[in-house]
Structure formats: C-alpha cells, structure tokens
N, CA and C atoms of all chains as a GROMACS GRO file, in nm:
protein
  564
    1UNK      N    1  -6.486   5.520  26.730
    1UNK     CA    2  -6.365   5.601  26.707
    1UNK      C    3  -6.404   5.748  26.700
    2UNK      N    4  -6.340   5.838  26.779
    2UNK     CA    5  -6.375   5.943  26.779
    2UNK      C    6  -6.273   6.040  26.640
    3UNK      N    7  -6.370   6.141  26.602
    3UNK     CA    8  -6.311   6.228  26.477
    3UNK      C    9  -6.222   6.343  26.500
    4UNK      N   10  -6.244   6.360  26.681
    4UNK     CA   11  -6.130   6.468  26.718
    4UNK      C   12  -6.055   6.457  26.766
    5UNK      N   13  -5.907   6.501  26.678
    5UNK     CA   14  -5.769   6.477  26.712
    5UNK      C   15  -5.778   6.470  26.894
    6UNK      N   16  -5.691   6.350  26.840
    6UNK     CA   17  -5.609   6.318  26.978
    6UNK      C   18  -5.547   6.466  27.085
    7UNK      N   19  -5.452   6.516  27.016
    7UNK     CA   20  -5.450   6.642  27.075
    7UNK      C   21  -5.585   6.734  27.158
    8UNK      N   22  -5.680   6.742  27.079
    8UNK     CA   23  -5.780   6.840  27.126
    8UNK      C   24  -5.886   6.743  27.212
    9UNK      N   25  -5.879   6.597  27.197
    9UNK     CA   26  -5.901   6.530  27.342
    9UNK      C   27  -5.854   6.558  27.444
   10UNK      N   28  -5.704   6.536  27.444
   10UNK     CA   29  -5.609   6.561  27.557
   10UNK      C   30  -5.622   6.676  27.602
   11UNK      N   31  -5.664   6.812  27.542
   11UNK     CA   32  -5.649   6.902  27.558
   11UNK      C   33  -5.765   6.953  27.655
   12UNK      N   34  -5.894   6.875  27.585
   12UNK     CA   35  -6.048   6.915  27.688
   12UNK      C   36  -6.029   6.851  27.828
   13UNK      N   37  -5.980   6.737  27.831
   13UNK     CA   38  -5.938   6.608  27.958
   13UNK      C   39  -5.862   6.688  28.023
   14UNK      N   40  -5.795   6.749  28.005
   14UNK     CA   41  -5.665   6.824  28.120
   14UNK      C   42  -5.736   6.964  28.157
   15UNK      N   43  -5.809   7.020  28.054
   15UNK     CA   44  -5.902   7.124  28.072
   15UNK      C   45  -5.991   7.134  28.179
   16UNK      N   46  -6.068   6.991  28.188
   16UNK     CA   47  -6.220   6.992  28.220
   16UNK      C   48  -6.124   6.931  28.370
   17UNK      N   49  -6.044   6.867  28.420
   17UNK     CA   50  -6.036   6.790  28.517
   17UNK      C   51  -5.902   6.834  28.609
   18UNK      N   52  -5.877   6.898  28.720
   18UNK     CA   53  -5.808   6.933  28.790
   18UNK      C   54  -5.663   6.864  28.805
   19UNK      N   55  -5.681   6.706  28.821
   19UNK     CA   56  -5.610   6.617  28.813
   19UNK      C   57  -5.585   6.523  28.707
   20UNK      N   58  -5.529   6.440  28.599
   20UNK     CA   59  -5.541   6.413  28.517
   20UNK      C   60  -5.424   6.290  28.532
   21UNK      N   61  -5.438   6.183  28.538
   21UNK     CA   62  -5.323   6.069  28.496
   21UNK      C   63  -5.298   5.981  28.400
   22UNK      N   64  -5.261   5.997  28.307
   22UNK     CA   65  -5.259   5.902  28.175
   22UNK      C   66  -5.159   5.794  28.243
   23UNK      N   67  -5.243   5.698  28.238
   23UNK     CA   68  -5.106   5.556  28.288
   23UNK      C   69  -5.175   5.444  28.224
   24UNK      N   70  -5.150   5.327  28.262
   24UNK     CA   71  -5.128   5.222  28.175
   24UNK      C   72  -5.256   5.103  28.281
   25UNK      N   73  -5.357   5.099  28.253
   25UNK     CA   74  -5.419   5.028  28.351
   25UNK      C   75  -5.568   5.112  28.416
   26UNK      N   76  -5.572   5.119  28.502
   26UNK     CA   77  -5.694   5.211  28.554
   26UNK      C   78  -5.628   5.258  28.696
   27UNK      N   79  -5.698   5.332  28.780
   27UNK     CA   80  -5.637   5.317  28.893
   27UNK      C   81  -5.714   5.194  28.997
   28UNK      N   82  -5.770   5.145  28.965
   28UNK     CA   83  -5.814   4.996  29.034
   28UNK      C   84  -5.733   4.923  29.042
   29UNK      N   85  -5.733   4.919  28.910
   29UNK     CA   86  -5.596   4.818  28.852
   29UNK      C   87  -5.481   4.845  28.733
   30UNK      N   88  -5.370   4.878  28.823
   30UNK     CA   89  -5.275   4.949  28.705
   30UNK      C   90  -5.197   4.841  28.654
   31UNK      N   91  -5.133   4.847  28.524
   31UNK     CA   92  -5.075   4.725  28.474
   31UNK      C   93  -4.943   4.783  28.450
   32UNK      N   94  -4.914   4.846  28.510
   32UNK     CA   95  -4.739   4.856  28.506
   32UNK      C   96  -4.690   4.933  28.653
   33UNK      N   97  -4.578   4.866  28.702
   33UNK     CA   98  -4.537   4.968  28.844
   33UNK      C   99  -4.531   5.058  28.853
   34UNK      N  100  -4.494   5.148  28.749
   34UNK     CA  101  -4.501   5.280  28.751
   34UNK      C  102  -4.618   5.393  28.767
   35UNK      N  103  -4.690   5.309  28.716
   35UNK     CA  104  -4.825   5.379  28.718
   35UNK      C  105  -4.884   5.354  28.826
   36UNK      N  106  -4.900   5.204  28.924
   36UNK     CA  107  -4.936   5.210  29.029
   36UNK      C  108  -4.852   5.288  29.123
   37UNK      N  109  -4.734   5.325  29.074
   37UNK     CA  110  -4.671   5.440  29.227
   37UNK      C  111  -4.731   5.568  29.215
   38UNK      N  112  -4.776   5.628  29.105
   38UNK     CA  113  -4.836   5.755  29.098
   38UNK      C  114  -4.969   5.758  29.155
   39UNK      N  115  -5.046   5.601  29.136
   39UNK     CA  116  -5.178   5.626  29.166
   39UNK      C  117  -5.123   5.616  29.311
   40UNK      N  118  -5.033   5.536  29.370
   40UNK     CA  119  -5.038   5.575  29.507
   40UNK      C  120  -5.022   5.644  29.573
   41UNK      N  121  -4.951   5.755  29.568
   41UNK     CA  122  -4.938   5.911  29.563
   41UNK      C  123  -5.017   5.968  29.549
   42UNK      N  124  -5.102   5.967  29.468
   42UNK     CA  125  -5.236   6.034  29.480
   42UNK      C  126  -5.284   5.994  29.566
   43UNK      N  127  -5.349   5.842  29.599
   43UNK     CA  128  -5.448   5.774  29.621
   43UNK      C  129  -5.398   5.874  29.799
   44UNK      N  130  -5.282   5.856  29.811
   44UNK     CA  131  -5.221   5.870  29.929
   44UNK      C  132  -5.244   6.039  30.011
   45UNK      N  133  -5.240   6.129  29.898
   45UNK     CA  134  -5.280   6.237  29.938
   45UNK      C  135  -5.385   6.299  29.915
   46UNK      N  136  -5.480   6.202  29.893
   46UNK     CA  137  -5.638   6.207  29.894
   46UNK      C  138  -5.635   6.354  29.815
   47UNK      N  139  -5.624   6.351  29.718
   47UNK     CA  140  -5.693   6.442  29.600
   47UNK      C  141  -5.756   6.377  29.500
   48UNK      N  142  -5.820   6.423  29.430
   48UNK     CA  143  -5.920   6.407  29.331
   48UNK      C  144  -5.819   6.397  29.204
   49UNK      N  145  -5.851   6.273  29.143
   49UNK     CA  146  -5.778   6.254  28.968
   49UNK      C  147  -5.880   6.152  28.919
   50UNK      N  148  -5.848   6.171  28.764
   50UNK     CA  149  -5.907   6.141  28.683
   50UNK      C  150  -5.768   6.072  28.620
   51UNK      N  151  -5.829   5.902  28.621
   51UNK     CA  152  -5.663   5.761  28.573
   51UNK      C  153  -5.767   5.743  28.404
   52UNK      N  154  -5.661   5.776  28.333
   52UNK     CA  155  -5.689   5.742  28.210
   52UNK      C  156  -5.578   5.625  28.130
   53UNK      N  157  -5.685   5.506  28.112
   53UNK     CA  158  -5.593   5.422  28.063
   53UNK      C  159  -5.544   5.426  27.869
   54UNK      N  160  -5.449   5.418  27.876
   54UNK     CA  161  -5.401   5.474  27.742
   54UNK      C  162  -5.382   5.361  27.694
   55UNK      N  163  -5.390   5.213  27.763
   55UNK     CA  164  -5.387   5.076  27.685
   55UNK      C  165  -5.498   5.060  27.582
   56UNK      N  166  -5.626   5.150  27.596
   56UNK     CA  167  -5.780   5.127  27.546
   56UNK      C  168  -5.703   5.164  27.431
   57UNK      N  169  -5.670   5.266  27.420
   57UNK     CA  170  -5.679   5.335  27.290
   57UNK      C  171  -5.503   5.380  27.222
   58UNK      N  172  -5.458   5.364  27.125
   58UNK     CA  173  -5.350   5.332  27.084
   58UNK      C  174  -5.326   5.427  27.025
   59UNK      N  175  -5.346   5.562  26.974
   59UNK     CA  176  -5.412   5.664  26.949
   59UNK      C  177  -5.316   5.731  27.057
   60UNK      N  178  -5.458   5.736  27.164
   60UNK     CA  179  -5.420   5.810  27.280
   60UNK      C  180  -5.264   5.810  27.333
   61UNK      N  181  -5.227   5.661  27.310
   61UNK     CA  182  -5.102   5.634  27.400
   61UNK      C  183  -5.026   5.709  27.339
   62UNK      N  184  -5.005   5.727  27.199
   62UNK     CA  185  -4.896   5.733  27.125
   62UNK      C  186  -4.932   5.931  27.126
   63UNK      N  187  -5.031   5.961  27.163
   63UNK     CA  188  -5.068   6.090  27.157
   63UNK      C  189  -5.036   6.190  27.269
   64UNK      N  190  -5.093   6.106  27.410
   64UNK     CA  191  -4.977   6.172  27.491
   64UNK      C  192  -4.861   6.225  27.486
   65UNK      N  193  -4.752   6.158  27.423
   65UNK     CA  194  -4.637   6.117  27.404
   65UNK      C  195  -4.618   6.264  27.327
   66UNK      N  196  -4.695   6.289  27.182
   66UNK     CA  197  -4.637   6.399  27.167
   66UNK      C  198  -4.715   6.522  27.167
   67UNK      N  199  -4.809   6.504  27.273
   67UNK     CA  200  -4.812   6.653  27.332
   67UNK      C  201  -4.781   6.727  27.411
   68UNK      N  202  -4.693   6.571  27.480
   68UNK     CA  203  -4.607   6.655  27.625
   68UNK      C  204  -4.477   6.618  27.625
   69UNK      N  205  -4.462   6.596  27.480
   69UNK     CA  206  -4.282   6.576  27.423
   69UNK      C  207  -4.208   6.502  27.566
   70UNK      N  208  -4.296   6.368  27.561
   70UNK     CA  209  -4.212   6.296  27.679
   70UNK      C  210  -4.269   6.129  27.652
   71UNK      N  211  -4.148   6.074  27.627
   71UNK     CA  212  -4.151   5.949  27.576
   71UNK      C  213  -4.221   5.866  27.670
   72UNK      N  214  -4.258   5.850  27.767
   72UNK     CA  215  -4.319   5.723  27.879
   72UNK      C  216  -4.424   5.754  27.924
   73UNK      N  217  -4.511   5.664  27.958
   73UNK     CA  218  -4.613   5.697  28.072
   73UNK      C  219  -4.588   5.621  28.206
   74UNK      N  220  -4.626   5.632  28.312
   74UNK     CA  221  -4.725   5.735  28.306
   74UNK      C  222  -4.726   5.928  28.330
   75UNK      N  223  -4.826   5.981  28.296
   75UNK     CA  224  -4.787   6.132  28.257
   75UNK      C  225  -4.883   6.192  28.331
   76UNK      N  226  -4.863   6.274  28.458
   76UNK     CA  227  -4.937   6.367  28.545
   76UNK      C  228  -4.943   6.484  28.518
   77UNK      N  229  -5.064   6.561  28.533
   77UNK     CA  230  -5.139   6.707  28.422
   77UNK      C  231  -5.179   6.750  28.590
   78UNK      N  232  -5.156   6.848  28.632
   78UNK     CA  233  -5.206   6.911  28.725
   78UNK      C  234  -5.225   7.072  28.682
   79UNK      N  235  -5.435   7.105  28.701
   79UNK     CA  236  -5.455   7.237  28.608
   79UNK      C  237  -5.382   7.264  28.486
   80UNK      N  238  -5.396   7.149  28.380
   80UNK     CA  239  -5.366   7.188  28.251
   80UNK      C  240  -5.215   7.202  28.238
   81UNK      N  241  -5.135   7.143  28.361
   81UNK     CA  242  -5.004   7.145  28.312
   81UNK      C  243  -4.903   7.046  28.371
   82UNK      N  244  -4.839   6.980  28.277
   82UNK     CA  245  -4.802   6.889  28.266
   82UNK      C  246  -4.660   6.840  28.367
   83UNK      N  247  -4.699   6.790  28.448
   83UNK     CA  248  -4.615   6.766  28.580
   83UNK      C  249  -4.458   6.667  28.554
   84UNK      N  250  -4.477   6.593  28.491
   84UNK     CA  251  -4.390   6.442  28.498
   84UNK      C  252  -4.419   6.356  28.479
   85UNK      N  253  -4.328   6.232  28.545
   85UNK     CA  254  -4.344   6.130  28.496
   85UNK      C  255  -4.357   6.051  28.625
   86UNK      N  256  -4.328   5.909  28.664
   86UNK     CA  257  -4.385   5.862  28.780
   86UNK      C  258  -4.201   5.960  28.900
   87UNK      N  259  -4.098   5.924  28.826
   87UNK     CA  260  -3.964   5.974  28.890
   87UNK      C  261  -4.008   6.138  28.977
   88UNK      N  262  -4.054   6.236  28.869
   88UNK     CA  263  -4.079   6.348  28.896
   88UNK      C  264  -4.173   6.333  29.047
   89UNK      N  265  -4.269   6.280  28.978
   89UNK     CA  266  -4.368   6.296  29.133
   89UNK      C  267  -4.339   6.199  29.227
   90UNK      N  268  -4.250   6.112  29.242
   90UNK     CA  269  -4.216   6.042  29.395
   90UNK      C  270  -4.099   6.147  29.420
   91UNK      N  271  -4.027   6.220  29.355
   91UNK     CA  272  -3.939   6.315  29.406
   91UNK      C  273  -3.992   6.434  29.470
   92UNK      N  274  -4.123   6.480  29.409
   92UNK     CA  275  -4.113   6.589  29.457
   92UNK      C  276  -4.236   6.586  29.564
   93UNK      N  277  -4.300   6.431  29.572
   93UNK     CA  278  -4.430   6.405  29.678
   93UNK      C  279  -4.289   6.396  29.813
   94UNK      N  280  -4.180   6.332  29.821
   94UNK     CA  281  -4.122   6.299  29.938
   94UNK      C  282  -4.025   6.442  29.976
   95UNK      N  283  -4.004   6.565  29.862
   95UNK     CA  284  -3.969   6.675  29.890
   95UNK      C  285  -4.126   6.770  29.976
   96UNK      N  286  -4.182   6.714  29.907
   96UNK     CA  287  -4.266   6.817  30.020
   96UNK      C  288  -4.381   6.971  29.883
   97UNK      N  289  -4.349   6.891  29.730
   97UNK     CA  290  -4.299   6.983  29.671
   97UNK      C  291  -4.432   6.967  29.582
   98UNK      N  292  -4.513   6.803  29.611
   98UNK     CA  293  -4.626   6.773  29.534
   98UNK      C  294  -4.749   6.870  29.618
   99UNK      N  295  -4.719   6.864  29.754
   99UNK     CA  296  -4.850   6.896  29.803
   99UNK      C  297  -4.849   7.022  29.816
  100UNK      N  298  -4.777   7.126  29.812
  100UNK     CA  299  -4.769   7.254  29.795
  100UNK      C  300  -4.795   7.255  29.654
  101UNK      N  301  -4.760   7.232  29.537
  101UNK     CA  302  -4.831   7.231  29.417
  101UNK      C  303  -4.937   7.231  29.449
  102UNK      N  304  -4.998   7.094  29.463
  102UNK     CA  305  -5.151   7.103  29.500
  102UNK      C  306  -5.191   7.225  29.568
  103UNK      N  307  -5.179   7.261  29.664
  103UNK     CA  308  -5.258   7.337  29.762
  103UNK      C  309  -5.227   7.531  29.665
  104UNK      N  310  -5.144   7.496  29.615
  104UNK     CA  311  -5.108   7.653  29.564
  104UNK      C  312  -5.211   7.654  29.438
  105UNK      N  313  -5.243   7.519  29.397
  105UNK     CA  314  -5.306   7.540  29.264
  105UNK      C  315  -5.478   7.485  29.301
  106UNK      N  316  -5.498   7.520  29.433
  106UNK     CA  317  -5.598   7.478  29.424
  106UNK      C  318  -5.689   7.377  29.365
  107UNK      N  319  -5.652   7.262  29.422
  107UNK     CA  320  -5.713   7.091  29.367
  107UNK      C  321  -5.821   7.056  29.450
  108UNK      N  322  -5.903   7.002  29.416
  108UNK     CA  323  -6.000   6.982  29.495
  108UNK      C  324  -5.930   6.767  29.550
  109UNK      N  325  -5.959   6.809  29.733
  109UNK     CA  326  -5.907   6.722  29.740
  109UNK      C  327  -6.036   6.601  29.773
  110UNK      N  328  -6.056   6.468  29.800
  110UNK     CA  329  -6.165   6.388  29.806
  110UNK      C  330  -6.208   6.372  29.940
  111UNK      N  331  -6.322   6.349  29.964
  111UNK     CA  332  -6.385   6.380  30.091
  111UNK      C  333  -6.324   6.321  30.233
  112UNK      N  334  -3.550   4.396  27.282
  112UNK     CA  335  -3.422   4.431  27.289
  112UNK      C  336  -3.357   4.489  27.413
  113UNK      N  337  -3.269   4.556  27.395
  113UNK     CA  338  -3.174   4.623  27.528
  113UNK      C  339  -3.096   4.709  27.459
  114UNK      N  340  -3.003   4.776  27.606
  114UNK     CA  341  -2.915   4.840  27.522
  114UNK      C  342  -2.791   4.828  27.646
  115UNK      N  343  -2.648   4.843  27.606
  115UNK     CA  344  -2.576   4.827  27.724
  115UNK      C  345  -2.545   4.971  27.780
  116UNK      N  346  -2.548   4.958  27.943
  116UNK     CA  347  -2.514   5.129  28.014
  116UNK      C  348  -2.414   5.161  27.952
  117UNK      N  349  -2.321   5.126  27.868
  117UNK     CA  350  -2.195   5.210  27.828
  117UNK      C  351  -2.263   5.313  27.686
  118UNK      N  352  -2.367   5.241  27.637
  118UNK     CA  353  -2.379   5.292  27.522
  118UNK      C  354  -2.496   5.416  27.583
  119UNK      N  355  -2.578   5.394  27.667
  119UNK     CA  356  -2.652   5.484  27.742
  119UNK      C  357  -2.588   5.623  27.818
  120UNK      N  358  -2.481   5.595  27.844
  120UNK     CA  359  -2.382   5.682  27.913
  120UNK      C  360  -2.312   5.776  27.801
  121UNK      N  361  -2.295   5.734  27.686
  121UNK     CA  362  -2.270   5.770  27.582
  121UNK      C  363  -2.332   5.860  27.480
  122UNK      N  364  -2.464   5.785  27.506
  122UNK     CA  365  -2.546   5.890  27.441
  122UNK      C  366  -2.568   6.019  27.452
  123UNK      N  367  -2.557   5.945  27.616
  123UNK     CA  368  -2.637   6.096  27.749
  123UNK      C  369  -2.506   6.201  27.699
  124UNK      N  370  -2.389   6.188  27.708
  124UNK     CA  371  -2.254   6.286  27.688
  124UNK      C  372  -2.250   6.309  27.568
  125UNK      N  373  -2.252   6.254  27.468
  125UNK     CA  374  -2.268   6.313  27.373
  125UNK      C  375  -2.338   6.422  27.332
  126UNK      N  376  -2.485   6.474  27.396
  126UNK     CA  377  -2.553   6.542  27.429
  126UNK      C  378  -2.544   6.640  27.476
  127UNK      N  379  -2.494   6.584  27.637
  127UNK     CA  380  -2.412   6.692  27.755
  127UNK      C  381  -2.328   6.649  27.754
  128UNK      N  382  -2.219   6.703  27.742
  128UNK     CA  383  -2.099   6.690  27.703
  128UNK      C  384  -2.054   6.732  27.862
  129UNK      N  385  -2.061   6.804  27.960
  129UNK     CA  386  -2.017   6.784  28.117
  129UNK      C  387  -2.116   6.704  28.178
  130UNK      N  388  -2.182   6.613  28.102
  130UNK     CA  389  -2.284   6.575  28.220
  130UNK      C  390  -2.190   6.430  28.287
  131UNK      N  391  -2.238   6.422  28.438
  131UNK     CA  392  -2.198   6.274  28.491
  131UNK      C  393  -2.258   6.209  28.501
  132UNK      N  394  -2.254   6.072  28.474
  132UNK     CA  395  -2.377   6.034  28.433
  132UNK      C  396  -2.330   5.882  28.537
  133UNK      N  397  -2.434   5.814  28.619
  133UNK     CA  398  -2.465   5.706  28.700
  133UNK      C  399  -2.550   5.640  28.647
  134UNK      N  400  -2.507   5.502  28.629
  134UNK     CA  401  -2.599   5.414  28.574
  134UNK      C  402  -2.610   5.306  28.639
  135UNK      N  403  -2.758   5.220  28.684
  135UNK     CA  404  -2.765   5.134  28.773
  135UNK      C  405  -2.873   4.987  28.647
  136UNK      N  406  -2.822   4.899  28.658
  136UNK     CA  407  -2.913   4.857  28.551
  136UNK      C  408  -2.996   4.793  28.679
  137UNK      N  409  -3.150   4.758  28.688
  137UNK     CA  410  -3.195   4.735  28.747
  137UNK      C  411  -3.226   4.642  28.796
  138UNK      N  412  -3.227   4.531  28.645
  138UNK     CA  413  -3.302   4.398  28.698
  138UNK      C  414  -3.188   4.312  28.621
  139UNK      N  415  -3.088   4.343  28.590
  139UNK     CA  416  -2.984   4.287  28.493
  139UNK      C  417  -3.004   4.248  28.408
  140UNK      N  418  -3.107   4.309  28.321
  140UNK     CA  419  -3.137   4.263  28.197
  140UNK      C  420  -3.129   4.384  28.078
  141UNK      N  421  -3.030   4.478  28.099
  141UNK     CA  422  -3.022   4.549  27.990
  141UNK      C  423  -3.155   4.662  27.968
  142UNK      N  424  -3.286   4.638  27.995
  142UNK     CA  425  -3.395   4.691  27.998
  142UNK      C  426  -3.452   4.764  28.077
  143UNK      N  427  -3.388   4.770  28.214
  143UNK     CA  428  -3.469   4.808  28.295
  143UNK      C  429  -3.344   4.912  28.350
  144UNK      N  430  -3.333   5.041  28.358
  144UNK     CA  431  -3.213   5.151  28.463
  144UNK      C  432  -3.278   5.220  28.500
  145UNK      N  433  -3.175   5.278  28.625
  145UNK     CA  434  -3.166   5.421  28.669
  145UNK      C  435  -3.024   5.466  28.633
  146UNK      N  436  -3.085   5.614  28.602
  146UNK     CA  437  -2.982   5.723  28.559
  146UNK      C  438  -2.984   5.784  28.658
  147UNK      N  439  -2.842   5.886  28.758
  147UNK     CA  440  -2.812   5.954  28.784
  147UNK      C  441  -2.730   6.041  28.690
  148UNK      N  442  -2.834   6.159  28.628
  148UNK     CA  443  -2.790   6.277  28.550
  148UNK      C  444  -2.720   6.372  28.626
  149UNK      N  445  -2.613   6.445  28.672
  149UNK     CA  446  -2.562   6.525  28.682
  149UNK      C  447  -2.507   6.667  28.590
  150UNK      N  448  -2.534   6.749  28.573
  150UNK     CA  449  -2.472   6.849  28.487
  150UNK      C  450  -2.501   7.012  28.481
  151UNK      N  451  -2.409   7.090  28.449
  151UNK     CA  452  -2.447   7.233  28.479
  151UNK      C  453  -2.579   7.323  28.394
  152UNK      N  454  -2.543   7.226  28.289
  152UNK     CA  455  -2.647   7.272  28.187
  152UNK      C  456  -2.817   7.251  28.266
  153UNK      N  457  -2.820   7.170  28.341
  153UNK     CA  458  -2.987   7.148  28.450
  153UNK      C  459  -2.998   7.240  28.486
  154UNK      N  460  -2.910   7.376  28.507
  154UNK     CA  461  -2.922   7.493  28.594
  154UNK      C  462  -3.022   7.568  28.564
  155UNK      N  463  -3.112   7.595  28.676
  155UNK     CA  464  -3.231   7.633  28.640
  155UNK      C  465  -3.348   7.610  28.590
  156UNK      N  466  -3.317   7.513  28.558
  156UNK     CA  467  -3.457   7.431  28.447
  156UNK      C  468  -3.535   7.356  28.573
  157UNK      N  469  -3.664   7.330  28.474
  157UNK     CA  470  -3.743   7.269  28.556
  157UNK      C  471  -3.721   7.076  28.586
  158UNK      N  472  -3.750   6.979  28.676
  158UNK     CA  473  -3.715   6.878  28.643
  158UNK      C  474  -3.771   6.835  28.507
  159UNK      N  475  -3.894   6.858  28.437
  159UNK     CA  476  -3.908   6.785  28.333
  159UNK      C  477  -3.844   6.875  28.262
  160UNK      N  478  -3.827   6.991  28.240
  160UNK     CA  479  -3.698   7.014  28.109
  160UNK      C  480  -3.585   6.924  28.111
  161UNK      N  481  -3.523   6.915  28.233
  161UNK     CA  482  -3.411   6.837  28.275
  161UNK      C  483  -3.435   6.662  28.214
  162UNK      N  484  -3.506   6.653  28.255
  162UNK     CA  485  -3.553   6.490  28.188
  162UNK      C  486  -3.547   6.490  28.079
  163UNK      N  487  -3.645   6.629  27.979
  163UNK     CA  488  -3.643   6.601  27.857
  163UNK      C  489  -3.516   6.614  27.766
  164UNK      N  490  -3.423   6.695  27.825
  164UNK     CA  491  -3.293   6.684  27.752
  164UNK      C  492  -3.232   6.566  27.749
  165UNK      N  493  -3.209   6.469  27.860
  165UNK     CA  494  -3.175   6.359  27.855
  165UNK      C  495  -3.259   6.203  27.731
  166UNK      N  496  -3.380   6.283  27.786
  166UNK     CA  497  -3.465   6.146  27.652
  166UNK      C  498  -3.397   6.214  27.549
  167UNK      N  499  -3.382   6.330  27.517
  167UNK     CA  500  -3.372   6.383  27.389
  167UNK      C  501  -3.176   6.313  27.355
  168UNK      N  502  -3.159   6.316  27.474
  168UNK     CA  503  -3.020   6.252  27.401
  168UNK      C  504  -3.021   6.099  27.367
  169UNK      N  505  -3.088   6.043  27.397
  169UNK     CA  506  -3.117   5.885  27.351
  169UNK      C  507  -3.194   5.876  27.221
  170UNK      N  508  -3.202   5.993  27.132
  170UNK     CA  509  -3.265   5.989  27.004
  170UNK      C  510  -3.370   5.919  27.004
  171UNK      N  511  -3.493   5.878  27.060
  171UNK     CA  512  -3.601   5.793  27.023
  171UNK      C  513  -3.608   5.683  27.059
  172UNK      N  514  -3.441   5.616  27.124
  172UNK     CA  515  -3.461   5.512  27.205
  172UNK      C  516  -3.534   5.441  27.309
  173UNK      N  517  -3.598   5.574  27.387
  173UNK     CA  518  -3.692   5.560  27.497
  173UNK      C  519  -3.804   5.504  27.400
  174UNK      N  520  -3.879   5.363  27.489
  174UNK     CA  521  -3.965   5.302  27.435
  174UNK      C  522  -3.920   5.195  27.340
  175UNK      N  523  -3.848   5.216  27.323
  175UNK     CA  524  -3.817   5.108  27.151
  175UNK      C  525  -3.668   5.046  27.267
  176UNK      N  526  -3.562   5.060  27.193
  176UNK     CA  527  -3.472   4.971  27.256
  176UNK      C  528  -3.481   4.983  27.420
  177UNK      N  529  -3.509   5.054  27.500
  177UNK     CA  530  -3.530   5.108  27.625
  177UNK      C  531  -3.652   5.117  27.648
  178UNK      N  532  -3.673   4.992  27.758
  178UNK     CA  533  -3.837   5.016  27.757
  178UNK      C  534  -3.830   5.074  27.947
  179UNK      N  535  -3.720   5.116  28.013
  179UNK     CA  536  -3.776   5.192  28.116
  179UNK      C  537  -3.637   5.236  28.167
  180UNK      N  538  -3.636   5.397  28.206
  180UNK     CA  539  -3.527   5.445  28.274
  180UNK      C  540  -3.591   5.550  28.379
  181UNK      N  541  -3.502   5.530  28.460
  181UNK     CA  542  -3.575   5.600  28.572
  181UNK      C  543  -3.456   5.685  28.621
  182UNK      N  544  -3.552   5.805  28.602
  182UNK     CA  545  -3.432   5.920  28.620
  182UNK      C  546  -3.445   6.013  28.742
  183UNK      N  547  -3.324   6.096  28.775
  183UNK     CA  548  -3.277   6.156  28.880
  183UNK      C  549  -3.219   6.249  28.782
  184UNK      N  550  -3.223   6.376  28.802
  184UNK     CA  551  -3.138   6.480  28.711
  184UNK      C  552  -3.091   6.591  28.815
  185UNK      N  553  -2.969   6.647  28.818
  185UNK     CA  554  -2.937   6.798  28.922
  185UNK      C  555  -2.828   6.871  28.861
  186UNK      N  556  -2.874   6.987  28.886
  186UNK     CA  557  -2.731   7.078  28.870
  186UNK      C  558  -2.621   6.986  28.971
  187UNK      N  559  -2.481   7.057  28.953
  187UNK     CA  560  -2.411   7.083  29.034
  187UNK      C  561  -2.440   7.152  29.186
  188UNK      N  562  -2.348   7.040  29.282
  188UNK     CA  563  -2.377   7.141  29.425
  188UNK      C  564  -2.294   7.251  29.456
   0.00000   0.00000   0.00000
C-alpha cells in the first residue's frame, strides 16, 4: 500500500506519461465495453498510452473519480489534462477532433 | 438497482430547466441509457463541462442506482 495520496499518484501518472487511461481491465484485456472502445481508439490511432487498471486498487478507482469530478470510468488524460469519458472520445475520434488534439499536443505516437 | 427514464429526464430538468432531454434505455433493463442532452445553457462549454452538469443533475446517482449512461450533450442549432 502506498503512503501517497491517491491524488498526488494520479497527479505524477498524468505528469510523467503523455497518454494516460484509467479503465477497468488492462488494455490486453479490458473488462468492461467501454473501456475496450477507448483502448480501441487508441490502439487504432497508434499513439502511445499508458491503460491503468483501477480494478487493482479501490483507492485508485474511487480516486479518479474525484479528481476529475466525473463519476465513470473509463477516464482519458491527454498531457495532464483530462479529456472524457469513453462518449467524449468516440465523438470527437469520428469528428476528426481526437487526432488534431493529439498532433497539436504533441503525443508521441508508436512505431 | 435501476432507475426509470422518466425519473432520469426529471432529474436532468430539474437542473436545466430548458434542457431536452432523449432517452434511449439500452438493454431494457433500467440500467443501461443513452441521453440525448440538448440545452442553451451547453453554450460554449467544453463537452466534459457539458457532461458534468448533467451527472451533476443526477445527484450521485451515477454509479450507484445508474451503473451506465451514455451521453451526447449540444447547444441549440
């Protein structure tokens, strides 16, 4: 068990990592639909994320929740700021609106 | 648990009081919707502000009696 607030976890994780997905599962294997549509969106526009499963830790789950004052997961962090939910990013990946994010915010995408 | 779209629709207006609100239950089990949010008050906001006003009108329900809504939010055209 770690001694530093949940918050200032979340806070180094979104810090240290360009891409960031708190969902429910891994991205191997996600355990709720929602979370596998985000990883597929990613997976799909070949950028680099970091799938954090929030089932491990109960803590975490419930910690997300109120640092990005948003009741569900799963929860997408792009450069330290907090994107949506799975609705947000299939709206704005089929607007045209995810990958210009990306590219404006400079993401490193995977080889 | 569940909750019925009338009482979901209810909430949401109570809240936003011009909002229109579309409700699709998903799997017919009370648990599972989509919301079509409509309202002037979205003007300008970002989609997750827009979202968050809406959880915020279900008081804490999201998660507990509502374990999934899937939302759509817009100004007026």
């Amino acid at each position: 068990m770690s001694d530093k607030p949940v918050s200032e976890r979340i806070q180094s994780e979104i810090d240290d990592n360009d891409i960031v997905l708190y969902m429910k599962g891994n991205p191997m294997m996600p355990q709720c639909g929602f979370s596998a549509a985000v990883t597929q969106v990613l997976t799909m526009m070949n950028v680099k994320f970091k799938g954090v499963d929030v089932l491990q830790d109960g803590d975490l789950r419930e910690g997300v929740k109120e640092f990005s004052s948003w009741p569900t997961i799963p929860q997408l962090y792009v450069k330290g700021e907090f994107v949506g939910g799975c609705d947000i990013v299939r709206e704005m990946h089929d607007s045209g609106e995810l990958k210009q994010l990306f590219d404006s915010k400079g993401v490193e995408y995977a080889s | 648990m569940a909750m019925e779209a009338d009482e979901l629709e209810k909430l949401i207006k109570e809240s936003i009081p011009d909002a229109e609100v579309m409700i699709n239950d998903l799997k017919g089990d009370g648990d599972h919707y989509a919301a079509h949010v409509v309202s002037a008050e979205f003007e300008g906001k970002t989609r997750v502000q827009q979202h968050q006003m809406v959880y915020k009108a279900l008081q804490g329900r999201m998660g507990n009696e509502l374990h999934a809504l899937a939302l759509q939010t817009s100004a007026p055209e």
